[in-house]
N, C-alpha and C positions, 0 to 999 in steps of 0.2 A: 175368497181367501182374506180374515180378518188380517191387515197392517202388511200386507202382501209387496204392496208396492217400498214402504219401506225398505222389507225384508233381500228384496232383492234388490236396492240401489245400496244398504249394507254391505251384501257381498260382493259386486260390483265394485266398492270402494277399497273391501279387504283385499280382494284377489289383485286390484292396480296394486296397493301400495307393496304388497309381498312380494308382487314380480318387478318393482322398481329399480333393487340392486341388480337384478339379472339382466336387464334390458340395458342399465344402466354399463354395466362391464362388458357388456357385448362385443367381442371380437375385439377385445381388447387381453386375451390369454399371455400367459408368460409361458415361453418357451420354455422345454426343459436345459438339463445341461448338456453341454456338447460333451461327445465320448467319443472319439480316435480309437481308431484301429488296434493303435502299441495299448492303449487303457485295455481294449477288451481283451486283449492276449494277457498283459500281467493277471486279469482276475479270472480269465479260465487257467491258470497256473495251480490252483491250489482246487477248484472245483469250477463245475460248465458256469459262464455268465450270468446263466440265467438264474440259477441257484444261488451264486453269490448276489446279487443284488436285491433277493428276493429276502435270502436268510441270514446273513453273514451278522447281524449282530447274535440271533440265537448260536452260529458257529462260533464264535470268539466266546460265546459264555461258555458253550461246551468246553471249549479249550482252556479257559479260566478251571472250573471245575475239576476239570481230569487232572490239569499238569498242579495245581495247588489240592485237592483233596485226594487225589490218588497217584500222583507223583507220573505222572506219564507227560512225556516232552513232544514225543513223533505224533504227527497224524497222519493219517494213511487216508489219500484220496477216495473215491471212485474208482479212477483207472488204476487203484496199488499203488500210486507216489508216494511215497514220504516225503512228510515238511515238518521242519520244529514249529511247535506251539507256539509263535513268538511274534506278536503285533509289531513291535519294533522292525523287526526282518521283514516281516511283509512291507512296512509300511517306509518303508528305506527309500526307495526310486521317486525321484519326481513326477514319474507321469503316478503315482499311485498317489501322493500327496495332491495334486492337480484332481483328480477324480474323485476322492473321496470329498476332498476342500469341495467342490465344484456341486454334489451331488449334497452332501450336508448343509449346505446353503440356501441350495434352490428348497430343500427339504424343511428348512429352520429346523435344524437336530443340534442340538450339542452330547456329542457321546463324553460318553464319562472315561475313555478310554486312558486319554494321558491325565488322569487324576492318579492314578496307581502307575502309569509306563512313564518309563522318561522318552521325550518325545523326541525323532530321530536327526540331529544338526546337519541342513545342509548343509556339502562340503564346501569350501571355499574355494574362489576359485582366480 
C-alpha cells in the first residue's frame, strides 16, 4: 500500500482529535429541569403533558391564527374542555411561570410570546 502508513497515522490523528470534546465532557451532562407534580397538572389542564411539551408552541400559533384571522376565542380540548385563547390566562399561576422560565432556559429559547402579550404581574403580596 503506497504512503499506507501515513494514511492511517492521519486518521488515527483525525478520529483522537474529533472525539476530544466528547471524552472531554464526559459524564459531565446537565441535568434537565425539575417539573413537580402541581407543573404537570396545570399543563395537562388544556391538553395531556405530553402533547403540551412536545407541541405547545405550534398550539399557541394555532390559537394566534384562529382568534386574530378568524375571530375564534374558545378552544376545545381533546376531552371537549373549553379554554379561551389567551396566553396570558394560561400563563397567570406561578408554578406555570416556574416551568415554562425553568424549561426555556435549560432550552436557550426565547419565545417571542410577550412581544405582542403583556406579560402577566405578579401579585403582591
Amino acid at each position: 500500500m503506497y504512503k499506507g502508513g501515513k494514511i492511517i497515522a492521519s486518521l488515527i490523528i483525525f478520529v483522537g482529535l474529533f472525539t476530544i470534546p466528547f471524552f472531554y465532557n464526559m459524564g459531565k451532562a446537565n441535568a434537565g429541569p425539575e417539573v413537580n407534580l402541581q407543573q404537570l397538572e396545570y399543563m395537562q389542564s388544556v391538553e395531556p403533558a405530553i402533547d403540551m411539551i412536545a407541541e405547545h408552541p405550534q398550539l399557541f400559533n394555532q390559537w394566534r391564527n384562529e382568534a386574530v384571522r378568524e375571530g375564534k376565542t374558545v378552544y376545545v380540548n381533546s376531552e371537549g374542555q373549553s379554554f379561551d385563547m389567551s396566553i396570558e390566562k394560561l400563563a397567570g399561576s406561578d408554578s406555570s411561570k416556574q416551568l415554562c422560565a425553568s424549561c426555556h432556559d435549560y432550552l436557550a429559547v426565547q419565545p417571542t410570546c410577550w412581544s405582542c402579550h403583556i406579560e402577566p404581574k405578579e401579585a403582591v403580596k
